[in-house]
C-alpha positions in Angstrom: 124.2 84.9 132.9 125.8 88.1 132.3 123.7 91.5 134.1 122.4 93.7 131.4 125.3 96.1 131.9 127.6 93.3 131.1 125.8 92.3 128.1 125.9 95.8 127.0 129.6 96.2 127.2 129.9 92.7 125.1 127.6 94.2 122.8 129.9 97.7 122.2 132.9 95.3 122.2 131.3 93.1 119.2 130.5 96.6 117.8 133.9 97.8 117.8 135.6 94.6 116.6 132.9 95.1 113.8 133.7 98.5 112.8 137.6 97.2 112.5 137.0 94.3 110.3 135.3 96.7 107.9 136.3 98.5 104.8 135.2 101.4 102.6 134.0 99.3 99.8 132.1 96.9 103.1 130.6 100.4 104.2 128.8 101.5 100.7 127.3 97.8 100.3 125.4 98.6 103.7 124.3 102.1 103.0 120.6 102.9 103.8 120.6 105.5 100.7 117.0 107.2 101.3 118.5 108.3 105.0 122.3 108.4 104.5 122.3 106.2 107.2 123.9 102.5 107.4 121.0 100.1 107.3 120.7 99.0 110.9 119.3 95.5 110.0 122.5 94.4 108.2 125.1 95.8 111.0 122.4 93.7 113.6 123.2 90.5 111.8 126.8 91.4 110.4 128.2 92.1 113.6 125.7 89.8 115.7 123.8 92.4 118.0 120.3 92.3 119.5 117.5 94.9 118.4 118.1 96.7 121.6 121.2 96.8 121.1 121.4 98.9 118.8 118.2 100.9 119.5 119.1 101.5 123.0 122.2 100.8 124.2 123.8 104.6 124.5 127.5 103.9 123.5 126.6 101.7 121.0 124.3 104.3 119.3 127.2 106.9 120.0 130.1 104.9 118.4 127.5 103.8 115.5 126.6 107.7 115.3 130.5 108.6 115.4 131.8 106.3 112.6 128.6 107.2 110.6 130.3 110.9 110.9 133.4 110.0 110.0 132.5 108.0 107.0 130.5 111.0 105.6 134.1 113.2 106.0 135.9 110.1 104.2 133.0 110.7 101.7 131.7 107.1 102.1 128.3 108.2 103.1 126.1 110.0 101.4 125.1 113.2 103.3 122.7 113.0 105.6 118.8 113.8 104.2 116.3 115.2 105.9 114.6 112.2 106.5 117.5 110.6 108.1 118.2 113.8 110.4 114.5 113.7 111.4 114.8 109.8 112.3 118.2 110.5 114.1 116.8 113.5 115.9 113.1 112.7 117.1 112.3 108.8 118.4 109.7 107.0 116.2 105.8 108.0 117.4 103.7 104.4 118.3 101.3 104.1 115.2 98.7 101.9 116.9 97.2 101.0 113.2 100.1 100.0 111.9 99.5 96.5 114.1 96.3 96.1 112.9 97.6 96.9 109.2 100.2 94.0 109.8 97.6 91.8 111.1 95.0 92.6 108.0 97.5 92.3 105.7 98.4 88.8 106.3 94.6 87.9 107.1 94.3 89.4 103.7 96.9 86.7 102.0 95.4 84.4 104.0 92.0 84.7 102.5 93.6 85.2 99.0 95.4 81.9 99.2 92.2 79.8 100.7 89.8 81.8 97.6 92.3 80.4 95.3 92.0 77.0 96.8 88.6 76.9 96.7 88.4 78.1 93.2 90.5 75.2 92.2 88.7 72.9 93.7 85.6 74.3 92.6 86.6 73.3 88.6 88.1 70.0 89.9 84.6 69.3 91.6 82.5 70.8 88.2 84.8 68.9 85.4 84.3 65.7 87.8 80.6 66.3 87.7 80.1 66.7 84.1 82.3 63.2 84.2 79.9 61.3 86.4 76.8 62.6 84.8 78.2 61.9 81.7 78.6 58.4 83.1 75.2 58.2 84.2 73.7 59.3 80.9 75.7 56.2 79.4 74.3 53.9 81.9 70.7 54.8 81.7 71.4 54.1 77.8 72.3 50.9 79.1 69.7 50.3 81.6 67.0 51.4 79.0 68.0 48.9 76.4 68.0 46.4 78.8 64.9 47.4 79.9 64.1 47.2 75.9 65.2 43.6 75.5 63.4 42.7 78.8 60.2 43.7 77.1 60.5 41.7 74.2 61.5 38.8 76.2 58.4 39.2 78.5 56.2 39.6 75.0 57.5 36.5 73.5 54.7 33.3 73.8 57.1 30.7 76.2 
């Protein structure tokens, strides 16, 4: 297994080999336009890094900051916002909600999916009770004019 300098240097070298097998036109399809950024997620899985990678390996971060610069100059990028030079500049702040917002959320469609499920079984379980008492109100019609002949039987002289 390679030492975690190693796999950083394979990581800049998959980088790199990237960067050349792109064009302009390969570029704008990947722009992250409320930053002026390239969207990170796509050049993870287009040029097959890890997270870290590309959060925290220095030259890779350097060479992606570099080629960002140089396709702004080439007019390929958009300029940089503010929001982008804020991301660049300061590293994200821990929001220890956000966690628990994740986790509520899907609790949330969770619960949403099982209320639906139970509402659906609900009118299966009410049409099939109207279905069996309706069943039961033919039988006792049944049962009663049995119960109707029986008596005349039983009041007929043998």
């Amino acid at each position: 297994m390679a030492s975690p300098q190693e796999q950083g240097q394979i990581y800049l070298e998959r980088f790199r080999e990237w960067i050349k097998s792109m064009s302009d036109d390969d570029y704008r399809q990947i722009v992250y336009s409320p930053k002026g950024i390239l969207n990170r997620q796509q050049i993870k899985k287009l040029a097959g890094l890890s997270d870290q990678a590309i959060k925290k390996n220095e030259n890779v971060k350097a060479e992606l900051q570099n080629l960002e610069n140089r396709l702004r100059e080439r007019n390929v990028l958009p300029p940089l916002s503010e929001v982008g030079k804020e991301s660049l500049s300061a590293p994200k702040l821990y929001d220890a909600s956000s966690k628990r917002n994740t986790l509520d959320h899907s609790r949330l469609g969770k619960l949403e999916a099982e209320n639906q499920n139970l509402k659906v079984q609900l009118e299966k379980l009410q049409r099939e009770n109207v279905r069996l008492k309706a069943q039961v109100a033919s039988s006792r019609e049944t049962v009663d004019a049995v119960n109707d002949g029986l008596m005349v039987f039983l009041k007929c002289p043998s």
